[in-house]
C-alpha positions in Angstrom: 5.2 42.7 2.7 9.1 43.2 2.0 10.8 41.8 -0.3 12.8 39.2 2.0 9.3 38.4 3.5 8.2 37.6 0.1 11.4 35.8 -1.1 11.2 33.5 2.0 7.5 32.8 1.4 8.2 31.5 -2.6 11.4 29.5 -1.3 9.0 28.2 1.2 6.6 27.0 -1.2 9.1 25.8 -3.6 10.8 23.5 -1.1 7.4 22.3 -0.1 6.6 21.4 -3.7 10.4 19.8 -3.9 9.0 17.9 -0.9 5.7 16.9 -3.0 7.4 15.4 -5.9 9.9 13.4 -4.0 7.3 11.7 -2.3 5.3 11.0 -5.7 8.6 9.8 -7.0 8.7 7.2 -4.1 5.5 5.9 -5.0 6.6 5.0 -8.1 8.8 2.3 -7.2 7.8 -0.8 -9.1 5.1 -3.2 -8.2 7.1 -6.7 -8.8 10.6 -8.3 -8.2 12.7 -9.9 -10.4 13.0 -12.5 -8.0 8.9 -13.1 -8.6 7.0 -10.9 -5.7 4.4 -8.9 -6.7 2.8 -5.9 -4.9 -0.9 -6.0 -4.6 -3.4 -3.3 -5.5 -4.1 -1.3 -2.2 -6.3 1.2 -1.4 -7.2 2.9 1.5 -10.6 5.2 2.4 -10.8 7.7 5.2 -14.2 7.7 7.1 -15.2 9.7 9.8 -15.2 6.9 12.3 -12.9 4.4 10.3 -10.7 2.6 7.7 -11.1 0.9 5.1 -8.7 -1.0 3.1 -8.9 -3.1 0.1 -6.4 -5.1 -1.1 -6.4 -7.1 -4.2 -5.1 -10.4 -4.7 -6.0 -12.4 -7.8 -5.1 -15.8 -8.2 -4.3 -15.8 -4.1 -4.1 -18.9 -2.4 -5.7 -17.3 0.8 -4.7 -20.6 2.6 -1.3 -19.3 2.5 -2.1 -15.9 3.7 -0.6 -13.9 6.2 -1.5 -10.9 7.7 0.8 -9.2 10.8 0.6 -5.6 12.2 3.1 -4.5 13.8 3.8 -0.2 14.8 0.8 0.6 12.3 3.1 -1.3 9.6 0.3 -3.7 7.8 2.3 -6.3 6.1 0.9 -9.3 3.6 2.3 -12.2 2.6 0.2 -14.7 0.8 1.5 -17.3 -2.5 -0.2 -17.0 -5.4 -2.6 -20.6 -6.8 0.1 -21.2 -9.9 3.2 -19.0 -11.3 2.3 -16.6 -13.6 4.7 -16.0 -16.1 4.9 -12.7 -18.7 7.5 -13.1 -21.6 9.5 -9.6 -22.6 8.1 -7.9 -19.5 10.4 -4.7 -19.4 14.1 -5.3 -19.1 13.8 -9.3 -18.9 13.0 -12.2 -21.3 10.4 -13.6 -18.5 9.3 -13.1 -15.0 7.3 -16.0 -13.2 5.5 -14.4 -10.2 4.9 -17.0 -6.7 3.9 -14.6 -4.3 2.2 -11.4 -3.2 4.3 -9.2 -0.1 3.5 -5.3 1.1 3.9 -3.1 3.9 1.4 -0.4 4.1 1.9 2.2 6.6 -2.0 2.8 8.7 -2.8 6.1 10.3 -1.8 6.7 14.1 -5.4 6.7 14.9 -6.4 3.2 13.4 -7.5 1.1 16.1 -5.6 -1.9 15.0 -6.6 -3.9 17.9 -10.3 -4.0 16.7 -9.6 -4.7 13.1 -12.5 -6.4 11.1 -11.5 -8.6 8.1 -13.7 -9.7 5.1 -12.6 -12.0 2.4 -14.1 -12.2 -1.1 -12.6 -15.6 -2.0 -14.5 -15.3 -5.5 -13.1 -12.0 -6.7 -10.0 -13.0 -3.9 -10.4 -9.1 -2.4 -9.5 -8.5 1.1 -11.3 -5.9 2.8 -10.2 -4.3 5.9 -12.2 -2.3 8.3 -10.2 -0.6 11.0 -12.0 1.8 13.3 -10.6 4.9 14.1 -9.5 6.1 18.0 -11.4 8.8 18.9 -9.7 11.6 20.2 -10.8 14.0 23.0 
């Protein structure tokens, strides 16, 4: 391998690792408005045939819920029971959180069309399980 061949490979890598970070970085945005929205806990597992998703949504009121896909964009909406206030939460005095909102971005295969949804209204989980399409 020359030398150019070699430089091009480690500038490859590092722009790929530049890549990496930025992404983490993104992720990092925080969880909650100012303005009282909160982000829920999401987490999504990768099956051979399917999706699932778990959201978590304490003190929900899951009569207020909404759930709307639209281009693989999963977005929530739901009002929480009672505001929740926290006193000398990071840069302000107090923060009184109404509602939950996210957007999660699925996978191009999730069959969104034939998405099953369970609700633990004791814990106030959602669970989501979204087949995936099979590809030929």
């Amino acid at each position: 391998m020359s030398f150019d061949e070699l430089f091009e490979k480690i500038r490859n890598r590092i722009k790929e690792l530049i890549d990496e970070f930025e992404e983490e970085i993104r992720e990092l945005e925080p969880m909650w408005t100012a303005d009282g929205v909160l982000e829920p806990l999401v987490s999504i597992e990768r099956y051979p045939d399917k999706y699932v998703v778990v959201i978590d949504l304490p003190y929900a009121d899951f009569e207020t819920l909404t759930l709307s896909i639209k281009d693989h964009l999963l977005i929530i909406e739901c009002a929480l029971k009672k505001e929740i206030a926290f006193e000398r939460w990071g840069a302000y005095r107090e923060i009184k959180f109404k509602r939950y909102h996210a957007s999660i971005k699925l996978p191009r295969d999730a069959d969104i069309e034939n998405t099953k949804i369970e609700k633990d209204n004791v814990r106030r989980m959602l669970r989501l399980i979204i087949p995936r399409i099979k590809r030929l």
